[in-house]
Structures are given as C-alpha cells and as structure tokens.
N, C-alpha and C positions, 0 to 999 in steps of 0.2 A: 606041211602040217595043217589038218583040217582048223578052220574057226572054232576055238573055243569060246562057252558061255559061263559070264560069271555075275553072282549081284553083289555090290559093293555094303559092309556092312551099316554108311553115315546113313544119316535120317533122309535125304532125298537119295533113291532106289535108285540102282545105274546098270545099266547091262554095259559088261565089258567084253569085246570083243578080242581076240586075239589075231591078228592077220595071218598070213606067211610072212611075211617080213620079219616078223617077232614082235610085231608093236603093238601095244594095248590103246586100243579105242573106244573109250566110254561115252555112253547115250543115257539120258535121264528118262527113266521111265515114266510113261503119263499116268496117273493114279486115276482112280474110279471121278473125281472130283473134276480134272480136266477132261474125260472122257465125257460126260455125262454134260456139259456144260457144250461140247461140240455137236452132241446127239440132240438135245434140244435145241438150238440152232437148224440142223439139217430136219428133225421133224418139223422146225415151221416153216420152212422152205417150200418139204414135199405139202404138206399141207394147203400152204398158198397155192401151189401149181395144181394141185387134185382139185383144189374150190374152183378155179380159174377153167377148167376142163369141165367140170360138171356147170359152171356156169353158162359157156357157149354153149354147151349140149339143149341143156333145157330155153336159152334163145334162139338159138335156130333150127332144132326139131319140128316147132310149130307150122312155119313156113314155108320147110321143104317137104310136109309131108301131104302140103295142099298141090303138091306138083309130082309127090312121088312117095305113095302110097307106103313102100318098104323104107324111109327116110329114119321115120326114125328107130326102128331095129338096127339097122347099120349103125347111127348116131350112137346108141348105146352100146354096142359090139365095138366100134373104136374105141369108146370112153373108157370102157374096163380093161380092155387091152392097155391104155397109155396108162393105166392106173395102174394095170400090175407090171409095168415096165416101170413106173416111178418108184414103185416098192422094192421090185428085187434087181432094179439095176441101176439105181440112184447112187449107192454108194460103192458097186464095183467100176460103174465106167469113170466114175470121178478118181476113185482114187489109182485105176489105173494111170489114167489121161494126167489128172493133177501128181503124180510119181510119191502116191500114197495121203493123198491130202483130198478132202470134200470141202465146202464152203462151209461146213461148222469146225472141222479140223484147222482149216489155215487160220480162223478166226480165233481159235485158244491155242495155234502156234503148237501144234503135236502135228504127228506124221506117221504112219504107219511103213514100219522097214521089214525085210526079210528079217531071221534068226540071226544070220551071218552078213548085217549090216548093208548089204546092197539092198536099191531098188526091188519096190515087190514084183512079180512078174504078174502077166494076167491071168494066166492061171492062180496064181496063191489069191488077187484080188479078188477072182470069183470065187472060190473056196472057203475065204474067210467068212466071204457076205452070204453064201449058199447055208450058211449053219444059223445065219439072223433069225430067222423061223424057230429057232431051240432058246440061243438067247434072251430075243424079245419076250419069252412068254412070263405074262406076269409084269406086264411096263420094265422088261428088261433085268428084273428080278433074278433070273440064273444067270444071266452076263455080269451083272454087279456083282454077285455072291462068287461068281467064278474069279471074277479081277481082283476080290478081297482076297480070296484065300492062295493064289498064285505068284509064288516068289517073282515072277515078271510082269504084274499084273495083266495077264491075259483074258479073253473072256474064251466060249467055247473054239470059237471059230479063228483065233488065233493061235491056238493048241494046232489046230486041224492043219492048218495052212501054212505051219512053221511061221509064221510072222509076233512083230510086237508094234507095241505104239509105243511112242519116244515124244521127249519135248524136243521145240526146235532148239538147235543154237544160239542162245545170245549171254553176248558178253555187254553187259553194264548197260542194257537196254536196247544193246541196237544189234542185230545180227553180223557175223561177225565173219567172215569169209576172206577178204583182205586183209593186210595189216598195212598196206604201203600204197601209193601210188604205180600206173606204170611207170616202171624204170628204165629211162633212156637206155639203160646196156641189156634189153631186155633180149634174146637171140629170136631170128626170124623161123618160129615155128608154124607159120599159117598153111605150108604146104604138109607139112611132113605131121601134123596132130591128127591129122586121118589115120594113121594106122596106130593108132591108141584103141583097144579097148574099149565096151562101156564098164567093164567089173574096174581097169584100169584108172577110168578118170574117176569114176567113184570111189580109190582108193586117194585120189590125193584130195577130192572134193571131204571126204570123210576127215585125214587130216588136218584140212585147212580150217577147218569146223571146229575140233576138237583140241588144236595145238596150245592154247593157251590155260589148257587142265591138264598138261602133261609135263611134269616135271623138266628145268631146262635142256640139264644135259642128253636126258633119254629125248626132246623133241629134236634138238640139234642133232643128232644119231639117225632117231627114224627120219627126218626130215634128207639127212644124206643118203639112204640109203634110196629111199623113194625116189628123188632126185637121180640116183647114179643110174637107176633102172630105168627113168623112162628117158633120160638120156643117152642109156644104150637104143633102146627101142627108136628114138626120133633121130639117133647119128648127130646127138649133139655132143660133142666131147668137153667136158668137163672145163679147158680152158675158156671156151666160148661162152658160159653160161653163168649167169651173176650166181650171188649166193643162193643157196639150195633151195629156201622160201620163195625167193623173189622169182626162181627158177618155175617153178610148180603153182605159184602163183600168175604167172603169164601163157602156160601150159593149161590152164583151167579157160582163162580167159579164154585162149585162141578155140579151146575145143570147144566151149559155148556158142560164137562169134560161128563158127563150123555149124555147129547144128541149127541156128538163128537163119544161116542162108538155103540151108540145106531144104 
C-alpha cells in the first residue's frame, strides 16, 4: 500500500503518515512562525558570509592590481560567482548534506522530510530551493501566504518537490530516540546491519521517534511487526533478540556506528 497523507484535526498540525506495515506515523508540522524564525537565522549567516567576501574583495584588489593589471575584474567575477552560489545553493547543499536541516532549521529544531516521511533526496532538495526565486518575492511574502493557506503548511517550492517541514522530536525537552540503555542481551548485529536499507533504517529511526505518541497496544504491534522484519532481513531469529524495542533500538545503533566508520 502506497503512504498515505493525513492532517490531524488538534490545534498543533500533524502529518500522518501511513507505512506498509500498517502504522500510522505522525510529524508535527512547523508553522509559518518556526519557519520564519529559521530563515532569519540562515539570512544572517548568508549575509555575514556575502559582507566577509565583499570584504576581502575590496582589500586585496588594491594590491593585486599593482602587479596585475586584470586583478581586479577577476576579484569581482569570483565575488559574484560565490555570491550567487551562496544564494541559490545555501539552502539546497545544506539541507541535502544536513538530511533536511540548515543552521537556522537545526536552531528551531524543524526539518524538512519527503511527503512519504523519508529523507529528502537531492534532487527534491534542489527543487524545493530552485522555486526560492517565486517564494522570496516580496521578503517572502508568497511563501508565507502559501504556508498560511495549505493544510500542510507548505510554501511554493515544497508543493513542487513533494516535501514538508516538520518539528523535530522531543519528548519533555530533550530528543527522544532511545528509551533504555544498551542491553547486555543486545544480539551481535555489527556484521549483518549492512544489508539494511536506508528507506529501512528510516523506518525504525521514524518509529523510535514517534513511539511514544502512539497509543500502547498499536506501538507494542508495530513495534513487533518491525522487529520480525528486519530480523528476517539480518537472520536474526526471534529467540535471539531481546524485546522488540530494545531489538530495533540496538539495530539503529549499529547501523549508525556502520555509517560513522564507513
């Protein structure tokens, strides 16, 4: 069954996703208010960096041009060039590189995900930010007015690019991905978490996230289900493997731990 999209009716906006599995995974939508609070963050950034670029430019033009006549033409042909690389590729290489996050996003703790809850790809990254140009016009004036009036608060460029912003996870102030210690009966997955998937590990990173907004018995459920699959997948069978959390929780770890050496 393809991912279905739903918005939840309380006062804070949720995009519910529906898996394959059958489980419903909910993301709190970031409103115009936390968006706008990351975008001024990230325009003072580029701005520092553009002043800092035009700064060198205009001190060492002088100098080079007593030694090399075309100095400062060049000097200014780079300057524009890094300036219009800071404009239109500020927020796609970050939030590829950052897995949907810029340094004004991590800073109000949002994130931008695909429609269907995975990481964006690069392509959607550069798609989204390729429509900033329609957006910004007006100090961002049609991207506000687009994220007011869209059940998922979208701006243009996230219409375009199937993606959303989302808040991050936290539970009771502090991010919430664990729930236990490692557990000495934790099974030895460090060889066999390579043939995981990434849509995979983002399925149990997505739950581990979201488990404690999912009603008990439905998380005990998907939490086994998840479990039985990627213990088929790793050949771990089911007597070997603590409780299903604790399972999927050391499953995360290792695949991380993987990607860190890799």
């Amino acid at each position: 069954m393809d991912p279905g999209l739903s918005s939840s009716s309380d006062p804070t906006e949720k995009l519910t996703i529906e898996t394959p599995e059958q489980i419903s995974l909910e993301f709190p939508l970031a409103g115009v208010g936390s968006r706008g609070y990351a975008l001024c963050l990230d325009t003072l950034i580029q701005v520092i960096v553009a002043l800092v670029v035009v700064l060198i430019v205009s001190l060492t033009a002088p100098d080079l041009e007593r030694s090399w006549g075309q100095a400062r033409n060049w000097e200014l042909a780079i300057a524009l060039f890094l300036l219009f690389c800071l404009y239109w590729g500020y927020f796609a290489i970050f939030e590829i590189l950052w897995n949907g996050q810029t340094p004004g996003k991590r800073q109000a703790k949002i994130r931008v995900i695909s429609a269907s809850g995975r990481p964006i790809t690069a392509f959607e990254g550069i798609g989204r930010n390729f429509m900033r140009a329609i957006d910004s016009i007006g100090f961002y004036l049609i991207g506000a007015v687009s994220c007011a009036i869209d059940k998922q608060n979208r701006r243009l460029g996230d219409m375009v690019a199937g993606t959303v912003v989302v808040h991050e996870v936290e539970e009771q102030g502090v991010f919430y991905w664990y729930g236990q210690e490692k557990s000495a009966s934790a099974p030895s997955v460090s060889h066999e978490v390579a043939a995981l998937t990434e849509q995979e590990f983002q399925l149990i990173e997505t739950f581990l996230a979201r488990r404690l907004d999912i009603p008990n018995l439905q998380r005990l459920a998907s939490a086994q289900v998840i479990a039985d699959r990627m213990g088929e997948r790793l050949r771990i069978p089911r007597e070997q493997r603590p409780s299903d959390e604790a399972f999927l929780e050391e499953v995360s770890r290792r695949y991380r731990d993987s990607v860190r050496r890799s």
